[in-house]
C-alpha positions in Angstrom: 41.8 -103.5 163.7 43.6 -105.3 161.3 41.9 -107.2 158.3 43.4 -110.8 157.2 42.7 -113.5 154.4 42.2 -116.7 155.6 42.9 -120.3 153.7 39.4 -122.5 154.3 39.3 -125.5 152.4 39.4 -123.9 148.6 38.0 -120.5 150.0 39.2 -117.3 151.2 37.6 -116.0 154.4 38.1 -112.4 155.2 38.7 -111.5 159.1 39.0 -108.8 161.2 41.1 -109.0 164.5 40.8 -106.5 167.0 43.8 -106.6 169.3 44.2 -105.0 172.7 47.2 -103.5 173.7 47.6 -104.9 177.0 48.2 -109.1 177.2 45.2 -110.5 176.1 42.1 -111.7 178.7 41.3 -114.2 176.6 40.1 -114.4 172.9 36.9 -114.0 171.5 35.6 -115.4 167.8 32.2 -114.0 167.0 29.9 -116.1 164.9 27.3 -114.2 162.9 24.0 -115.0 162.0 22.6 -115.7 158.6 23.2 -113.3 156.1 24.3 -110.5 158.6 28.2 -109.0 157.7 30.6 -108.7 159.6 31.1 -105.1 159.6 27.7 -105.0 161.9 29.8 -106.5 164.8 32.4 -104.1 164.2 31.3 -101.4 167.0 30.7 -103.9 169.6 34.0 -106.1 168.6 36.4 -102.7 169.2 35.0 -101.7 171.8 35.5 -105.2 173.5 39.1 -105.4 172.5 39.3 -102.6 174.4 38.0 -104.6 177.5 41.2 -106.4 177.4 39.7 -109.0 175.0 41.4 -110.2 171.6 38.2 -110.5 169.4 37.8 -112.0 165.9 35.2 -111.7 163.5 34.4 -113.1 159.8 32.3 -113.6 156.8 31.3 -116.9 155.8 32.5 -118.3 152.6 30.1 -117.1 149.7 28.9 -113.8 151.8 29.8 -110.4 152.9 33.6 -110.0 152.2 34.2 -113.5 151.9 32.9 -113.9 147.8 34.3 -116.0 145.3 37.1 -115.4 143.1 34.1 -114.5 139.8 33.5 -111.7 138.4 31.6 -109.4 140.4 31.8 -112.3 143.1 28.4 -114.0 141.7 27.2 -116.5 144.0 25.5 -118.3 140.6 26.6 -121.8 141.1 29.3 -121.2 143.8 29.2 -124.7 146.1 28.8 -124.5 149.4 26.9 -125.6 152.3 26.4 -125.5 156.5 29.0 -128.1 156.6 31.4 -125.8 155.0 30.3 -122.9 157.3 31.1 -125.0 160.2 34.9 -125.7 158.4 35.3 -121.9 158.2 34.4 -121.6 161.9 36.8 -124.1 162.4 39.0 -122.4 160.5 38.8 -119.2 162.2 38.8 -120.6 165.9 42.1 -122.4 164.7 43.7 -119.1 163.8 42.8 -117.6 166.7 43.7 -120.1 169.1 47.4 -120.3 167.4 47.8 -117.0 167.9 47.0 -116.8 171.7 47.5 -120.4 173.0 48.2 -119.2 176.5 44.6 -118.0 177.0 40.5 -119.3 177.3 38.7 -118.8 173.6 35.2 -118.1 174.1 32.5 -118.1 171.1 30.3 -115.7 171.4 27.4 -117.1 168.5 24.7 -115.0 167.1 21.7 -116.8 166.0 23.3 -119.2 163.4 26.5 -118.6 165.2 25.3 -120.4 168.3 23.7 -123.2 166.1 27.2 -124.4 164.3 29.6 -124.8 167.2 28.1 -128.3 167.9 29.0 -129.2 164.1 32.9 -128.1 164.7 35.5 -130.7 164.5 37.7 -129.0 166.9 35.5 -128.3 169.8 38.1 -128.9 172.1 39.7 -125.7 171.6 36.9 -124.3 172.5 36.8 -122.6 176.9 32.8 -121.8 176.3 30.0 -120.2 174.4 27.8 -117.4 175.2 24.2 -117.8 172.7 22.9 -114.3 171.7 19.3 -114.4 170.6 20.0 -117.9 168.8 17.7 -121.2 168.9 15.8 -124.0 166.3 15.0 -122.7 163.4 12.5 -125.2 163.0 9.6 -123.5 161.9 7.1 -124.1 164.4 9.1 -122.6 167.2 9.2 -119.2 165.0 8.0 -115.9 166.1 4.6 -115.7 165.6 4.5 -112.8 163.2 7.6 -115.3 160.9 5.2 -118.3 161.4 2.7 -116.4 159.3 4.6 -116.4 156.0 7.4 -119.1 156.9 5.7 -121.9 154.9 5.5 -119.7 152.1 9.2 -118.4 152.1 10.3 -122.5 152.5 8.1 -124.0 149.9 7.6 -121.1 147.2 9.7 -118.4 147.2 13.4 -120.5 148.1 13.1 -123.5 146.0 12.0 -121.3 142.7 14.7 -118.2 143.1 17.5 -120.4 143.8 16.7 -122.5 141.0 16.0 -119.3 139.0 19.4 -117.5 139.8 21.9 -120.1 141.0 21.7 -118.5 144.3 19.3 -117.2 147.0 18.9 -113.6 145.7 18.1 -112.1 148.8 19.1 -108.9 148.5 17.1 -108.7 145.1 13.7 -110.1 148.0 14.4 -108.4 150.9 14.7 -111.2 152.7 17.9 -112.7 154.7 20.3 -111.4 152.0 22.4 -113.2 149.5 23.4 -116.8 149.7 24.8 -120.0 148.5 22.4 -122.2 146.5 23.4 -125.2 149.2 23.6 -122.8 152.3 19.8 -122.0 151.8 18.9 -125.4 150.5 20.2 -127.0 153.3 19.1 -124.8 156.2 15.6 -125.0 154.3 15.7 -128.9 155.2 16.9 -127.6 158.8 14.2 -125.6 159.3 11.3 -128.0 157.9 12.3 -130.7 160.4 11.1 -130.8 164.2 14.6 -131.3 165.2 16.1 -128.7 163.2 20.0 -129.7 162.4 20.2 -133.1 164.4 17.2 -134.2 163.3 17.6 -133.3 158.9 21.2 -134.5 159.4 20.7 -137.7 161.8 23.0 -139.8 163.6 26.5 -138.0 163.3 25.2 -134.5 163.8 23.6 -135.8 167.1 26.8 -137.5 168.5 28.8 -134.4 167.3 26.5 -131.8 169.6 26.9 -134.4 172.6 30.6 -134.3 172.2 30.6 -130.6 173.0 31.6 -129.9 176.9 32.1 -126.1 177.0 29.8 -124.3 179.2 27.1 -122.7 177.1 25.2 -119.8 178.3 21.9 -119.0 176.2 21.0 -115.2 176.1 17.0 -115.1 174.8 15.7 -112.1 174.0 11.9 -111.3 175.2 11.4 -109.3 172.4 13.2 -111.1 169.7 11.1 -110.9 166.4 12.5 -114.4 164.7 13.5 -116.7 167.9 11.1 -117.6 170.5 12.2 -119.1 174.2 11.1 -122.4 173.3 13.3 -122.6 170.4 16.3 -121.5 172.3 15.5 -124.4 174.9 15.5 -126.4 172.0 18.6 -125.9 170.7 20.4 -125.9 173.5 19.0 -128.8 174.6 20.8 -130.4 171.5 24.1 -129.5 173.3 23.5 -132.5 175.3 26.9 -133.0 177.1 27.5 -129.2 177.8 27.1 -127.3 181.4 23.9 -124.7 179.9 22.1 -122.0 181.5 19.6 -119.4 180.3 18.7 -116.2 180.4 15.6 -113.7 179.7 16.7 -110.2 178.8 13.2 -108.1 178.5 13.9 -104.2 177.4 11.9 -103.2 180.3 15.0 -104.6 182.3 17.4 -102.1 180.5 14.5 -98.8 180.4 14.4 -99.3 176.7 11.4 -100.2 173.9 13.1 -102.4 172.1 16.2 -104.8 171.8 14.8 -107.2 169.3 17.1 -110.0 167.4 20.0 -107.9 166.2 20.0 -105.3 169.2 22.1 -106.8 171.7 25.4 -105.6 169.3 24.0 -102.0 169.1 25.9 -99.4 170.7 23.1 -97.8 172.6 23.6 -100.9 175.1 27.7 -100.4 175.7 26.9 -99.4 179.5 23.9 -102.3 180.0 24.6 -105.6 178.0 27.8 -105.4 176.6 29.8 -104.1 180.0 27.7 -107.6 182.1 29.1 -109.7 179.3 32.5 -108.7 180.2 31.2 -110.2 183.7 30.0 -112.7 182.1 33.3 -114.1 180.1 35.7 -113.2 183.3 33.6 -116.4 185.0 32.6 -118.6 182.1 35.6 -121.1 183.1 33.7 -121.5 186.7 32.2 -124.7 187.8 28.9 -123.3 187.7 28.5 -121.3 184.9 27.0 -117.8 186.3 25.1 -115.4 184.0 26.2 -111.4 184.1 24.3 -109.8 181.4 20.5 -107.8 182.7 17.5 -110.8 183.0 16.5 -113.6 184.6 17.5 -116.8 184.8 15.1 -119.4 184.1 
């Protein structure tokens, strides 16, 4: 693994590159999900680079390794927003590409990470993305135990902390973890709006998911305690011009109590989900996109 700086805009981005020793399969940029590090990937990105894969993950500006040049990397103040997350995607998928021209890049998107590819300016680059326990974030197509304290969390407790600290002190709440002032702000008007991104951001962010044509393959999770099915219909469904298919992945399918939304990237499944994705990015470039990872196609 090797750990690189990145120029995004007027940020830094800090990456990790897992290389395989063999010529490359294809390369692989891994899109977190709100407030999750890096560093969680890291088990499941090594091991795939030892699939033959050339993977890449990153923190957004303004979290995990990727903090501002202030002292003690304070977030008070620091500007950023969505749109700036989708340049640092961009970013990354540009470095990644550069270094392995010859060969597909696949996404692979993890909750938020599944949400910004149809935001990207350079979706062309782009052979396909695999969806991991992502959808809306609107809030009515929540889990039901989120639903039950959502409206409080979008209408209380963000707008007063991030006016009170400059930032969303999540760490501090126990909830998401720390963030830009405009990330949360923004994704707060996201979530509040029936047609979460496209809908908050209108006409531009709409033609900008229909432009996408990579073959997108949506992995719900039956158990997943933050995204229900309907909201991953939904926001694939926004990926209008794309080749999409979907899949249910209950724990009962893999002899296991629980997966959840941050499971699938757990270890414990190295033999179950993550050998069928290998499967599953060896055929993404097929006509008909064919799912390889445990559950049922709907």
């Amino acid at each position: 693994m090797q750990q690189q700086v990145l120029e995004s805009g007027t940020s830094q981005l800090a990456l990790r590159v897992y290389d395989t020793p063999a010529p490359a399969r294809a390369s692989v940029v891994i899109g977190g999900a709100m407030g999750v590090r890096q560093d969680y990937y890291a088990p499941f990105a090594e091991w795939l680079s030892g699939q033959g894969f050339r993977v890449t993950t990153f923190d957004y500006r303004g979290s995990g390794e990727s903090l501002p040049d202030t002292p003690g990397g304070s977030l008070r103040g620091f500007k950023a927003d969505l749109f700036d997350w989708a340049s640092d995607y961009e970013a990354v998928i540009d470095s990644a590409k550069s270094a392995l021209p010859q060969v597909p890049l696949y996404l692979l998107g993890h909750s938020l990470g599944a949400q910004l590819p149809g935001l990207l300016n350079n979706q062309g680059k782009v052979d396909g993305l695999i969806s991991i326990a992502a959808g809306s974030g609107y809030w009515r197509d929540n889990a039901p135990q989120l639903k039950r304290m959502v409206l409080y969390f979008w209408y209380v407790l963000v707008p007063l902390a991030t006016r009170l600290y400059g930032y969303f002190p999540g760490r501090k709440l126990k909830k998401v973890g720390d963030l830009p002032a405009g990330v949360m702000l923004q994704w707060r008007k996201w979530c509040l709006n029936p047609q979460y991104s496209v809908g908050a951001e209108g006409e531009s962010a709409r033609l900008s998911y229909a432009r996408a044509n990579f073959p997108v393959l949506a992995l719900s999770i039956t158990d997943d305690e933050l995204m229900t099915w309907r909201g991953t219909q939904n926001l694939i469904k926004l990926y209008t011009g794309s080749p999409h298919s979907f899949e249910r992945i209950t724990p009962a399918d893999l002899g296991v109590k629980r997966i959840g939304h941050f499971g699938f990237f757990r270890q414990q499944f190295s033999d179950s989900l993550w050998s069928r994705l290998v499967q599953t990015l060896e055929r993404m470039g097929s006509a008909q996109p064919a799912g390889g990872v445990a559950g049922t196609t709907a």
